[in-house]
Chimera marker file (.cmm) of the C-alpha trace (Angstrom):
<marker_set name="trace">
<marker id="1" x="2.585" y="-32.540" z="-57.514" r="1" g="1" b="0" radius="0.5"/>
<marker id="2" x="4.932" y="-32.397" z="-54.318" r="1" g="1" b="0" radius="0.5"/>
<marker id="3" x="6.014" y="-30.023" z="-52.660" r="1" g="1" b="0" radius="0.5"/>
<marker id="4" x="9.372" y="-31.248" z="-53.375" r="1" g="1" b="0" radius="0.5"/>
<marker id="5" x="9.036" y="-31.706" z="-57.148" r="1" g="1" b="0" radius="0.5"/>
<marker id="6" x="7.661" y="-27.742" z="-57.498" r="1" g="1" b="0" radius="0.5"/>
<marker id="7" x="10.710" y="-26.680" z="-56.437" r="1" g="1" b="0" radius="0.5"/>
<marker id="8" x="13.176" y="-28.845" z="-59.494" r="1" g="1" b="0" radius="0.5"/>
<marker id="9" x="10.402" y="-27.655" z="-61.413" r="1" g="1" b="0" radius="0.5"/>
<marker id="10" x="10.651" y="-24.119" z="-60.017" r="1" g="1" b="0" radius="0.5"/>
<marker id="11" x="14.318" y="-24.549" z="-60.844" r="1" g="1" b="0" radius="0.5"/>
<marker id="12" x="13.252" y="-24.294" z="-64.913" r="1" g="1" b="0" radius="0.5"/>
<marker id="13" x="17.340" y="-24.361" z="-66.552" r="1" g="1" b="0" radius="0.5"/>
<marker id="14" x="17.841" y="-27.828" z="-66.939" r="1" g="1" b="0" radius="0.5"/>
<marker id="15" x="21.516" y="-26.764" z="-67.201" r="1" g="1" b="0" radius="0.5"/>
<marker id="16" x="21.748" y="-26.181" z="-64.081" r="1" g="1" b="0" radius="0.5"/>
<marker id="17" x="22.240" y="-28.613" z="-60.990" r="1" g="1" b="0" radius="0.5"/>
<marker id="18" x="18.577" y="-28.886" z="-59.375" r="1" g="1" b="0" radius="0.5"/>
<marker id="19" x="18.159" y="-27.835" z="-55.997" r="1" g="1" b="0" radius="0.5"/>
<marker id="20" x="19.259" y="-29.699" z="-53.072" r="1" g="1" b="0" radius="0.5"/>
<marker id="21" x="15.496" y="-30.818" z="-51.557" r="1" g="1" b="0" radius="0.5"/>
<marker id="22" x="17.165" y="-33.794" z="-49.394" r="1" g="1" b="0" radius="0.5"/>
<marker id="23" x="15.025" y="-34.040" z="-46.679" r="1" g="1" b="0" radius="0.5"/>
<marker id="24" x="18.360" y="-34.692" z="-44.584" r="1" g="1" b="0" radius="0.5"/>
<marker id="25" x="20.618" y="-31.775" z="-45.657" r="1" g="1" b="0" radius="0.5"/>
<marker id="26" x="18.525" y="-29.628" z="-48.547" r="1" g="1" b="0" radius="0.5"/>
<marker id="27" x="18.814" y="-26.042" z="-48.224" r="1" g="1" b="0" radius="0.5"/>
<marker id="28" x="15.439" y="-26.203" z="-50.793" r="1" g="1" b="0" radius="0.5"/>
<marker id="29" x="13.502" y="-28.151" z="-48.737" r="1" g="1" b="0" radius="0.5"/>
<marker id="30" x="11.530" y="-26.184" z="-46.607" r="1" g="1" b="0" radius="0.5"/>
<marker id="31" x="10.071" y="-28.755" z="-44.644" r="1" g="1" b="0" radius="0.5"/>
<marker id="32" x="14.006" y="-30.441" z="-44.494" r="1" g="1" b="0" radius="0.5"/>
<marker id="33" x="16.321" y="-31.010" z="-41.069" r="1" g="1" b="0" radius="0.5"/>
<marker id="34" x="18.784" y="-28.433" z="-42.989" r="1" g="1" b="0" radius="0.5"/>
<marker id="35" x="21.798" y="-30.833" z="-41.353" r="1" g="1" b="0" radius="0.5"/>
<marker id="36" x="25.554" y="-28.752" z="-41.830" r="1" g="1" b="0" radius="0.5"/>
<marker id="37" x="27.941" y="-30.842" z="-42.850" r="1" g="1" b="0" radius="0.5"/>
<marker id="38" x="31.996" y="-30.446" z="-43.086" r="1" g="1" b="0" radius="0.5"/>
<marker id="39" x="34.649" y="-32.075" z="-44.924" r="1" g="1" b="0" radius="0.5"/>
<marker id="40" x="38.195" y="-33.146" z="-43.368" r="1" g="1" b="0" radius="0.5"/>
<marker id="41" x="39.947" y="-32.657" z="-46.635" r="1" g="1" b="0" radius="0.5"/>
<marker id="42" x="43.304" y="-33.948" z="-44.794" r="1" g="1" b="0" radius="0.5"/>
<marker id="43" x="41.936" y="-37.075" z="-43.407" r="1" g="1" b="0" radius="0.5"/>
<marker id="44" x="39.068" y="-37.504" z="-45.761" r="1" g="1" b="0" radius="0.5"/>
<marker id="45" x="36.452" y="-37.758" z="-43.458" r="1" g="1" b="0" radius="0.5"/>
<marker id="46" x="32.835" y="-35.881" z="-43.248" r="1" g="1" b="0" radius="0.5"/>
<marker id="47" x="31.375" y="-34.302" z="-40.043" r="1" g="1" b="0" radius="0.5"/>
<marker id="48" x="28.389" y="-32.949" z="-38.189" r="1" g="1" b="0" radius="0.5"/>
<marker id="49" x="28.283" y="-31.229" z="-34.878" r="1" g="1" b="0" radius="0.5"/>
<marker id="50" x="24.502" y="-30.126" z="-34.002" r="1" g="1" b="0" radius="0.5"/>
<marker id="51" x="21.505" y="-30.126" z="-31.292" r="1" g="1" b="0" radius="0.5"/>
<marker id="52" x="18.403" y="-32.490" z="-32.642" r="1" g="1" b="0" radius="0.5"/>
<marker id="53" x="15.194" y="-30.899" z="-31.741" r="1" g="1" b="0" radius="0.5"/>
<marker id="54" x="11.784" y="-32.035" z="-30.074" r="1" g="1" b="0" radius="0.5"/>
<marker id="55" x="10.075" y="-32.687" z="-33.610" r="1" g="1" b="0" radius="0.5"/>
<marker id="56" x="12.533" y="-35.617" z="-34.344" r="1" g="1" b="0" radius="0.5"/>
<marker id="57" x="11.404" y="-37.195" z="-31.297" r="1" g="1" b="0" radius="0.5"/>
<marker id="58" x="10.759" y="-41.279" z="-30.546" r="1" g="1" b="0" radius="0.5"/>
<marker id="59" x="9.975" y="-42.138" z="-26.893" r="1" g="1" b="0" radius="0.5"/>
<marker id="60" x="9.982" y="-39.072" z="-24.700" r="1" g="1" b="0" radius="0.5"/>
<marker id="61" x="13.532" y="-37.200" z="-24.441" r="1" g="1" b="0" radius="0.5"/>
<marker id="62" x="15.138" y="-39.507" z="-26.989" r="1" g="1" b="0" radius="0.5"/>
<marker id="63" x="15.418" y="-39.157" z="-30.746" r="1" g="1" b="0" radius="0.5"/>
<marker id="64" x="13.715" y="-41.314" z="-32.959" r="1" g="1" b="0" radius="0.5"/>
<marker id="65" x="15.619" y="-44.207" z="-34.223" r="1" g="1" b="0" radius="0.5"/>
<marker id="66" x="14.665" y="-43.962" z="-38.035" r="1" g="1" b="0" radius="0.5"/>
<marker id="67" x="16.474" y="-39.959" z="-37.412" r="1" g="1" b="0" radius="0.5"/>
<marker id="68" x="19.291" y="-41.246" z="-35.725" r="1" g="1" b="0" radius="0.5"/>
<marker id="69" x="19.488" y="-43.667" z="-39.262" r="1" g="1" b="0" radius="0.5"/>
<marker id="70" x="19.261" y="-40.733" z="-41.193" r="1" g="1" b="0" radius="0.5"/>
<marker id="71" x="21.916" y="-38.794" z="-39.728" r="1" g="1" b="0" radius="0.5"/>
<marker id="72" x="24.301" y="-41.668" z="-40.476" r="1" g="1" b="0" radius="0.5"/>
<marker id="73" x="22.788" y="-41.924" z="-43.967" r="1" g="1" b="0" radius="0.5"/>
<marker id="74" x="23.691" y="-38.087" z="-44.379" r="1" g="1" b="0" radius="0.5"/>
<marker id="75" x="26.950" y="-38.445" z="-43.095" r="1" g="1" b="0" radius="0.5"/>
<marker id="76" x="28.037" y="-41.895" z="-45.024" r="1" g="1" b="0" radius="0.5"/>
<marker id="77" x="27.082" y="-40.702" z="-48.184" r="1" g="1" b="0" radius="0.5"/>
<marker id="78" x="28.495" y="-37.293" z="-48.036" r="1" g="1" b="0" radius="0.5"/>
<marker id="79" x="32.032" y="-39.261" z="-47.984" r="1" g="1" b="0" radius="0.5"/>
<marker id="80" x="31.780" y="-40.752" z="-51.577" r="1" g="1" b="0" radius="0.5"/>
<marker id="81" x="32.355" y="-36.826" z="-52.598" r="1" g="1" b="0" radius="0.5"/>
<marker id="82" x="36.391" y="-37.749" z="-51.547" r="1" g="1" b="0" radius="0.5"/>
<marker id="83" x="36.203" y="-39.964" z="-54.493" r="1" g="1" b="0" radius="0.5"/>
<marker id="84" x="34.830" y="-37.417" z="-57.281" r="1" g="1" b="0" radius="0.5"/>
<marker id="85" x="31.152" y="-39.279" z="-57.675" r="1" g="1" b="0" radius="0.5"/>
<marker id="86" x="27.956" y="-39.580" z="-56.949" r="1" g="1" b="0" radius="0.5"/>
<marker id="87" x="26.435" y="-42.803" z="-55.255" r="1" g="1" b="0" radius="0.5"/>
<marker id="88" x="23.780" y="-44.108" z="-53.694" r="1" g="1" b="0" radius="0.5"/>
<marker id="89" x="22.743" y="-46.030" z="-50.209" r="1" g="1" b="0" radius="0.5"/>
<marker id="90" x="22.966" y="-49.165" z="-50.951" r="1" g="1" b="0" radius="0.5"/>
<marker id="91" x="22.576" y="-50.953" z="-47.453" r="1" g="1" b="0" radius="0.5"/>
<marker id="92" x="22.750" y="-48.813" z="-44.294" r="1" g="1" b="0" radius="0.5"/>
<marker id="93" x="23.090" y="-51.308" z="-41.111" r="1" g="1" b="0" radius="0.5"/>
<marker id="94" x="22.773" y="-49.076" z="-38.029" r="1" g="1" b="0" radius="0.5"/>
<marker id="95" x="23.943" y="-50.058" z="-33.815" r="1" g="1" b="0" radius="0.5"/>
<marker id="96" x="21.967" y="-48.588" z="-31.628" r="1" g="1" b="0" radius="0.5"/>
<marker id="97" x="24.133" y="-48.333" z="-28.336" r="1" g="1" b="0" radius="0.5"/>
<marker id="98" x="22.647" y="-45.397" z="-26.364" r="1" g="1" b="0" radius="0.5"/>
<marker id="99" x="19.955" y="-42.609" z="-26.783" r="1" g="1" b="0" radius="0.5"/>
<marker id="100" x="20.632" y="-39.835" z="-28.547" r="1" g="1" b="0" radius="0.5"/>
<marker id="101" x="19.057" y="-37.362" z="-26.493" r="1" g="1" b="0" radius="0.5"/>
<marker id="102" x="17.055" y="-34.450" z="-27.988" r="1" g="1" b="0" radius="0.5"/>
<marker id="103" x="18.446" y="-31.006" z="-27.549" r="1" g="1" b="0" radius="0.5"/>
<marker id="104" x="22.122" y="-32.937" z="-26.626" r="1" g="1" b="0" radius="0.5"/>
<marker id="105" x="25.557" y="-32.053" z="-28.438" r="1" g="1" b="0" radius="0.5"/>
<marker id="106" x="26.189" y="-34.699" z="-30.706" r="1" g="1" b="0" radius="0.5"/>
<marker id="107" x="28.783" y="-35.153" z="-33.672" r="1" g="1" b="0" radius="0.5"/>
<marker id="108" x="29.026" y="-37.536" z="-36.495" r="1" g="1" b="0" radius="0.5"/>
<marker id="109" x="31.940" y="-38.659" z="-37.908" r="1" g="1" b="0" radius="0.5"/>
<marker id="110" x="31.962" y="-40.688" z="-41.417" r="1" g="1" b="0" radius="0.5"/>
<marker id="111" x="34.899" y="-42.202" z="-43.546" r="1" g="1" b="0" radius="0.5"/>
<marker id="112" x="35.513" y="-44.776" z="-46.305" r="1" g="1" b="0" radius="0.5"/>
<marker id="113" x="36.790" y="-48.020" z="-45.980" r="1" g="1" b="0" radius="0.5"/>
<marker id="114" x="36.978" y="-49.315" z="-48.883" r="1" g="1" b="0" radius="0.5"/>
<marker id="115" x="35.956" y="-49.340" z="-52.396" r="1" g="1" b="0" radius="0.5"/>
<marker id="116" x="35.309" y="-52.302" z="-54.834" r="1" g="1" b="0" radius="0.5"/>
<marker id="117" x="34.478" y="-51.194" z="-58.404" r="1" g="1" b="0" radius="0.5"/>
<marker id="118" x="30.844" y="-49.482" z="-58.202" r="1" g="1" b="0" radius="0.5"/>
<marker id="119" x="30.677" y="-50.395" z="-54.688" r="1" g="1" b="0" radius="0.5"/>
<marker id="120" x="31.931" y="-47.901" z="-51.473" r="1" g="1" b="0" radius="0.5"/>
<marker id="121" x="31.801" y="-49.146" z="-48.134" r="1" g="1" b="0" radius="0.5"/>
<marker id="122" x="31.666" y="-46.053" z="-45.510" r="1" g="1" b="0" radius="0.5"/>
<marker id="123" x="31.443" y="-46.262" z="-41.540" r="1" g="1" b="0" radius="0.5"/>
<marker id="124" x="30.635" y="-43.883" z="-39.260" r="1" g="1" b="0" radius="0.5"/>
<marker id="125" x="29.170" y="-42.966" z="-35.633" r="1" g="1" b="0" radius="0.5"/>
<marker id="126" x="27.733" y="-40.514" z="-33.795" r="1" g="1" b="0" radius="0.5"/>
<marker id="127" x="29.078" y="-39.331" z="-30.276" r="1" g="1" b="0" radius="0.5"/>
<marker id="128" x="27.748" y="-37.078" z="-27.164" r="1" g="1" b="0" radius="0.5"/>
<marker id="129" x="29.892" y="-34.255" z="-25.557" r="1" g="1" b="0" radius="0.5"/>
<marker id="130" x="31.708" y="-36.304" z="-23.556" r="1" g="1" b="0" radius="0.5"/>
<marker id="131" x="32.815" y="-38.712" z="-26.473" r="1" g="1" b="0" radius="0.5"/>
<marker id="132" x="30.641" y="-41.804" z="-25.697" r="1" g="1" b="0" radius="0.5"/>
<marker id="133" x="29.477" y="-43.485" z="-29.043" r="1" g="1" b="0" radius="0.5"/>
<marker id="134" x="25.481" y="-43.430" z="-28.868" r="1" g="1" b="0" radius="0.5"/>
<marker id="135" x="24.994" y="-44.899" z="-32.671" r="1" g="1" b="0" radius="0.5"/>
<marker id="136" x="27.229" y="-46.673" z="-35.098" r="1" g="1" b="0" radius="0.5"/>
<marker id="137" x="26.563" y="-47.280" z="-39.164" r="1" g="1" b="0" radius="0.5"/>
<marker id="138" x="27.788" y="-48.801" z="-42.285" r="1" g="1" b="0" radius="0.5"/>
<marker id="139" x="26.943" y="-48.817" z="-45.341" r="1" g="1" b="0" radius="0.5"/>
<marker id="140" x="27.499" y="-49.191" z="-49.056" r="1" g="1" b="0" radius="0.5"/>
<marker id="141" x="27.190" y="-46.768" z="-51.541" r="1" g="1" b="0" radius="0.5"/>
<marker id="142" x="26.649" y="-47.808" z="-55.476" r="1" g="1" b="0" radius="0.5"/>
<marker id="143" x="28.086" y="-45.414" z="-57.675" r="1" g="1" b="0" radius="0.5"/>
<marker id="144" x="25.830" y="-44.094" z="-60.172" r="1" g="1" b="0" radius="0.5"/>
<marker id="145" x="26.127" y="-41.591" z="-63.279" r="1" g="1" b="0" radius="0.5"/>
<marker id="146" x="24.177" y="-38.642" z="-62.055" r="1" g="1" b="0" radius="0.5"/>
<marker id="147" x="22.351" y="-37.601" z="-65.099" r="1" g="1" b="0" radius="0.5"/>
<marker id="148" x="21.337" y="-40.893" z="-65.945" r="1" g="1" b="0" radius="0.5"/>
<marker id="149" x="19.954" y="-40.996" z="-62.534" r="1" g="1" b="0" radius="0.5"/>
<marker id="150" x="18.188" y="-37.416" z="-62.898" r="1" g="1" b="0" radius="0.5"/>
<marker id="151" x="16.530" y="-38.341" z="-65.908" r="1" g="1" b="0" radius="0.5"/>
<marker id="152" x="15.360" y="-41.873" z="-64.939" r="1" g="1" b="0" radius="0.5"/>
<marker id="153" x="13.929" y="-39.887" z="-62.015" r="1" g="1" b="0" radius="0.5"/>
<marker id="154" x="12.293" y="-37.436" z="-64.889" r="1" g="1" b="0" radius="0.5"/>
<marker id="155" x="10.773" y="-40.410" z="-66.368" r="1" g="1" b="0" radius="0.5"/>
<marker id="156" x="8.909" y="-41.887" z="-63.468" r="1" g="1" b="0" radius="0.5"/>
<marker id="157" x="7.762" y="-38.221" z="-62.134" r="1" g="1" b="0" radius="0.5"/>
<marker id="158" x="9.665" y="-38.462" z="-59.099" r="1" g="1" b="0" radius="0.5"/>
<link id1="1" id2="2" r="1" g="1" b="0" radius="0.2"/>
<link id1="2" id2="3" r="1" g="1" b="0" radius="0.2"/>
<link id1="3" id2="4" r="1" g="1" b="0" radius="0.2"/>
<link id1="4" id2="5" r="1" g="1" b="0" radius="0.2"/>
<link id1="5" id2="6" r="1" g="1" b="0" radius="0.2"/>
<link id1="6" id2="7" r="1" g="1" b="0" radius="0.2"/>
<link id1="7" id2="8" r="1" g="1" b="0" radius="0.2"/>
<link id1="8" id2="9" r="1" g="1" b="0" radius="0.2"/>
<link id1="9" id2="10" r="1" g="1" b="0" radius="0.2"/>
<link id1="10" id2="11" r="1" g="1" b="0" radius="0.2"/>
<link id1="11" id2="12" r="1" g="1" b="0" radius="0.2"/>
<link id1="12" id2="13" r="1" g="1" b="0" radius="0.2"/>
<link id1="13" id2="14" r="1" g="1" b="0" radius="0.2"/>
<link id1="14" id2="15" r="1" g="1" b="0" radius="0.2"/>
<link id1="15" id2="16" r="1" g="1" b="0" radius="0.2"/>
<link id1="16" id2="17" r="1" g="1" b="0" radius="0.2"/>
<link id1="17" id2="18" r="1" g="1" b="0" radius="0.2"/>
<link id1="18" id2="19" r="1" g="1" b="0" radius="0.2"/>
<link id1="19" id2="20" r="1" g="1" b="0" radius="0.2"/>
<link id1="20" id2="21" r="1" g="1" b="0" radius="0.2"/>
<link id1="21" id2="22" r="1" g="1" b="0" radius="0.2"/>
<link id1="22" id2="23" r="1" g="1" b="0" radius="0.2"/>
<link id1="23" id2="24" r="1" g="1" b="0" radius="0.2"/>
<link id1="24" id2="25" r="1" g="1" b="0" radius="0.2"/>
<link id1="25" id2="26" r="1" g="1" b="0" radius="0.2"/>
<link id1="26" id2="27" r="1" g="1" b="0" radius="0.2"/>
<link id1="27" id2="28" r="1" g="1" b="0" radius="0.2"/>
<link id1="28" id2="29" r="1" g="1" b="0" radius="0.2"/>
<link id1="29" id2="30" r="1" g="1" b="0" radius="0.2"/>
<link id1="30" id2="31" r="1" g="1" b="0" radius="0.2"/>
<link id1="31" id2="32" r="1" g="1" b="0" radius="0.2"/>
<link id1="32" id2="33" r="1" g="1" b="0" radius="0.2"/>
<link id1="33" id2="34" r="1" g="1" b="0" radius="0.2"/>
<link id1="34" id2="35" r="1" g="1" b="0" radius="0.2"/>
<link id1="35" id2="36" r="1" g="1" b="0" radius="0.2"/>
<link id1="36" id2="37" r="1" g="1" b="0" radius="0.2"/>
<link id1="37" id2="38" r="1" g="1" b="0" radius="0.2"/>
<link id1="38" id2="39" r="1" g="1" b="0" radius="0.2"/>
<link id1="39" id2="40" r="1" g="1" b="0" radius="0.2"/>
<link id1="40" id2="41" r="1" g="1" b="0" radius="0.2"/>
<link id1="41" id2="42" r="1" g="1" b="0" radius="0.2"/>
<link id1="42" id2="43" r="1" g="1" b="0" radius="0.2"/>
<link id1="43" id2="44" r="1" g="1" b="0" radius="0.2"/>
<link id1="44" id2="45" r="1" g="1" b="0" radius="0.2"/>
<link id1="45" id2="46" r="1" g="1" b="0" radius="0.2"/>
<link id1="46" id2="47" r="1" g="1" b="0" radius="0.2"/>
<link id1="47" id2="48" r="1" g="1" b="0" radius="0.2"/>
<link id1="48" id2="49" r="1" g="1" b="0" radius="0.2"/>
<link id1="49" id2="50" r="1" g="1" b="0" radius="0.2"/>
<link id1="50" id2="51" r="1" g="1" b="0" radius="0.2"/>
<link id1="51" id2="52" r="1" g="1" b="0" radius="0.2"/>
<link id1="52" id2="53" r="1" g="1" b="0" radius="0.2"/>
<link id1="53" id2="54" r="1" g="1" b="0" radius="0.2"/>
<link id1="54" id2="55" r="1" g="1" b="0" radius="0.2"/>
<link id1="55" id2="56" r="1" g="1" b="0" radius="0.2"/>
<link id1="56" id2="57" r="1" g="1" b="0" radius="0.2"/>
<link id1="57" id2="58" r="1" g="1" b="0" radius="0.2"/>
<link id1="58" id2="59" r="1" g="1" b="0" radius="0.2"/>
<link id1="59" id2="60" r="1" g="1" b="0" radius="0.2"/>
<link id1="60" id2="61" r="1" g="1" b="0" radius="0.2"/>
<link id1="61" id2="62" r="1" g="1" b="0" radius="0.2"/>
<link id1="62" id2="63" r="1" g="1" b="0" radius="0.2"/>
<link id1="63" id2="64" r="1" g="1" b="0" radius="0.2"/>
<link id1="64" id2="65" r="1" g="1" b="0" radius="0.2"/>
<link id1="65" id2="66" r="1" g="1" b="0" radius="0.2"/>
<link id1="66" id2="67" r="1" g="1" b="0" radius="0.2"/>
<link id1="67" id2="68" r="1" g="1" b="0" radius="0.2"/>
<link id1="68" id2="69" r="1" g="1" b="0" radius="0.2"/>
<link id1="69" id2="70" r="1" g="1" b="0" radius="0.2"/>
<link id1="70" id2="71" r="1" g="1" b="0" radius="0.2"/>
<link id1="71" id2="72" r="1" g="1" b="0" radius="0.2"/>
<link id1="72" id2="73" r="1" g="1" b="0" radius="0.2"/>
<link id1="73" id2="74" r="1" g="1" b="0" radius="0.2"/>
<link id1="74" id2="75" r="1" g="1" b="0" radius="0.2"/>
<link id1="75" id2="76" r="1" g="1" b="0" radius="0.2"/>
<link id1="76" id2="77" r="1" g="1" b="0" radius="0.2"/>
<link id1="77" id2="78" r="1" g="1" b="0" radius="0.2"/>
<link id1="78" id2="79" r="1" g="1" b="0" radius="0.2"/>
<link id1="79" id2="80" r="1" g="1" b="0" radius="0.2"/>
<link id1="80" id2="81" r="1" g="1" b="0" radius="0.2"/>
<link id1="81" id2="82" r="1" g="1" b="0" radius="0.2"/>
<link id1="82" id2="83" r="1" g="1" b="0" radius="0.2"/>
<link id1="83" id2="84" r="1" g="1" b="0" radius="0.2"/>
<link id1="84" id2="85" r="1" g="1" b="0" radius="0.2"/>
<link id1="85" id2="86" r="1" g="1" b="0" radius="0.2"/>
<link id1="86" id2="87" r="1" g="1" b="0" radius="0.2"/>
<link id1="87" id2="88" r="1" g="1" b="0" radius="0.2"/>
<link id1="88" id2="89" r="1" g="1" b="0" radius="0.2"/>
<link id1="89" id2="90" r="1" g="1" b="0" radius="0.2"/>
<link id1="90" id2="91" r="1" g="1" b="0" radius="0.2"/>
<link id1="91" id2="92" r="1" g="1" b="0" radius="0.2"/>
<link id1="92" id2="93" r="1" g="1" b="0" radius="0.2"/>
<link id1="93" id2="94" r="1" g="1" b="0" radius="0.2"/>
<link id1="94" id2="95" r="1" g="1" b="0" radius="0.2"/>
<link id1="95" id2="96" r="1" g="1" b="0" radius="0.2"/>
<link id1="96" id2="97" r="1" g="1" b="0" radius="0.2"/>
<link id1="97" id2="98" r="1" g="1" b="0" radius="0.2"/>
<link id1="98" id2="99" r="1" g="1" b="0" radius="0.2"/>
<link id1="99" id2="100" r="1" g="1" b="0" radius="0.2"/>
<link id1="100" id2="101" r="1" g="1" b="0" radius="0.2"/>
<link id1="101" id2="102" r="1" g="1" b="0" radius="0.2"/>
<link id1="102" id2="103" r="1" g="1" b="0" radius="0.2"/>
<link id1="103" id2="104" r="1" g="1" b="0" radius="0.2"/>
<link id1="104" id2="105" r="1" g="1" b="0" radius="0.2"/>
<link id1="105" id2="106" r="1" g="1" b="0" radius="0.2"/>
<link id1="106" id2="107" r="1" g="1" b="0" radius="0.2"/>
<link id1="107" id2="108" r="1" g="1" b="0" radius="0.2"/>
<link id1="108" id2="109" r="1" g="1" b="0" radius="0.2"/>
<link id1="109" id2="110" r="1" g="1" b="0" radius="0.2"/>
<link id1="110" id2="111" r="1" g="1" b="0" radius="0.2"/>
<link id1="111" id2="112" r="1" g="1" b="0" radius="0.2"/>
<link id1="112" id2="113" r="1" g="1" b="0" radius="0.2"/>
<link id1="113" id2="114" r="1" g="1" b="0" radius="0.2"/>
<link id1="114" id2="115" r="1" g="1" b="0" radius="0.2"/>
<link id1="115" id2="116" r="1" g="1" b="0" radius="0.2"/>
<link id1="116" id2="117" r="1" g="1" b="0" radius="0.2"/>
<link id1="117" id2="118" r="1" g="1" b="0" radius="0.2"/>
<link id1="118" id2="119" r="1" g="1" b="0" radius="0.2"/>
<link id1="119" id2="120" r="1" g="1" b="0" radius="0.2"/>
<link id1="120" id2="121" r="1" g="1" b="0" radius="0.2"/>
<link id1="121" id2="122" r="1" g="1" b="0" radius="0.2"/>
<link id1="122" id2="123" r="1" g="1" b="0" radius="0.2"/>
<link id1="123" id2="124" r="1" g="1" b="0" radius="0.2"/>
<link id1="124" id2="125" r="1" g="1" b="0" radius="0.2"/>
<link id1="125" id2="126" r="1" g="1" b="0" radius="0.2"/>
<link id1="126" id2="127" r="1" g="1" b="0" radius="0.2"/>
<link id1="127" id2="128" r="1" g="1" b="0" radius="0.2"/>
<link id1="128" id2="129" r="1" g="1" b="0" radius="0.2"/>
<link id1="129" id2="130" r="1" g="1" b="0" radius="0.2"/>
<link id1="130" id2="131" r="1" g="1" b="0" radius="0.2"/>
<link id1="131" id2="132" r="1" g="1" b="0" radius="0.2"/>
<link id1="132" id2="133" r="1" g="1" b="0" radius="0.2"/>
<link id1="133" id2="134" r="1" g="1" b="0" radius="0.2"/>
<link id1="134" id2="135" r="1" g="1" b="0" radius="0.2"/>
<link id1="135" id2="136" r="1" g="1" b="0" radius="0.2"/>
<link id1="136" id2="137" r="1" g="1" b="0" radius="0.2"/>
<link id1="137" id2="138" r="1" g="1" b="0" radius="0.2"/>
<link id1="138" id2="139" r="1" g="1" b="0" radius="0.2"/>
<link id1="139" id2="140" r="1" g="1" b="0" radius="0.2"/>
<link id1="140" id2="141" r="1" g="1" b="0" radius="0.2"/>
<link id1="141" id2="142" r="1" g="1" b="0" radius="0.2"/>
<link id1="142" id2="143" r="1" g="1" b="0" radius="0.2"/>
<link id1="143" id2="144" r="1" g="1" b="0" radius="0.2"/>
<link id1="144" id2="145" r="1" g="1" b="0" radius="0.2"/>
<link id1="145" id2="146" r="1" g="1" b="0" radius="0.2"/>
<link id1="146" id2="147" r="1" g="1" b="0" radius="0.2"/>
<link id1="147" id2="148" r="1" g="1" b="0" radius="0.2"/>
<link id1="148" id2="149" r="1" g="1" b="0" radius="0.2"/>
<link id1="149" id2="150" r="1" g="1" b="0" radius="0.2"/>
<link id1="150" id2="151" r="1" g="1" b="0" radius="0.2"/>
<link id1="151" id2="152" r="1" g="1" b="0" radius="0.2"/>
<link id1="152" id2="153" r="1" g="1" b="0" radius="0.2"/>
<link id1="153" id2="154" r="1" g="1" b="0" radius="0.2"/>
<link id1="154" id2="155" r="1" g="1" b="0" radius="0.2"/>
<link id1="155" id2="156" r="1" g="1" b="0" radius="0.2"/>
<link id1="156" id2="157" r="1" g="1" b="0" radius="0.2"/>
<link id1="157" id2="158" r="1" g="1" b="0" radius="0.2"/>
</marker_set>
């Protein structure tokens, strides 16, 4: 069994939510980046302002691409809260424009542009200290009926 799946299982009332174990953001997960997020109630957009650390590290100084992904992915889906649901990465396309450097300032920024039916299509981007855009995303989100989803995930054992 996973580390991961000890700690839902840890959890033991089913009434209540399970733990957050996202690798990305969890507070559970141990192992986990533990990325803080904020929410721009006003202008309805989701943000991130943190330091990325040797461990998530590509070629030497720079952070590794598939993190860089991940930090949009965090910040992207993290919007679809605005509209009440829970949803799921659907596509993530990501533009690579500079390095993100490890140990450098950076903030991500994520909004919504648009919704059709099940579908939510956020953008976002992540910027130094001095406001240059290193990394650019979108994506779209598939909404999805979150106990449905926790059981199907019951079912398969993950």
């Amino acid at each position: 069994m996973s580390e991961n799946r000890k700690a839902v299982t840890a959890a033991g009332d089913s009434s209540a939510p399970p733990p957050n174990v996202c690798f990305g953001c969890g507070e559970a997960n141990s192992a986990g980046m533990h990325l803080p997020f904020s929410r721009d109630e006003e202008h309805r957009k989701v943000y991130g302002e943190f330091r990325l650390v040797e461990r998530y590290q590509g070629a030497p100084g720079i952070v590794h691409g598939g993190i860089v992904a991940l930090v949009l992915d965090e910040a992207l889906s993290k919007v679809s809260k605005f509209s009440g649901v829970s949803a799921v990465t659907a596509e993530l396309n990501v533009e690579y424009l500079r390095p993100v450097r490890i140990g450098e300032a950076i903030r991500v920024e994520a909004a919504n542009e648009r919704a059709e039916g099940k579908h939510l299509y956020h953008s976002g981007e992540i910027r130094d200290g001095m406001g240059h855009v290193l990394a650019r995303a979108k994506g779209r989100f598939v909404v999805v009926n979150r106990e449905g989803f926790l059981d199907l995930n019951k079912e398969t054992g993950k």
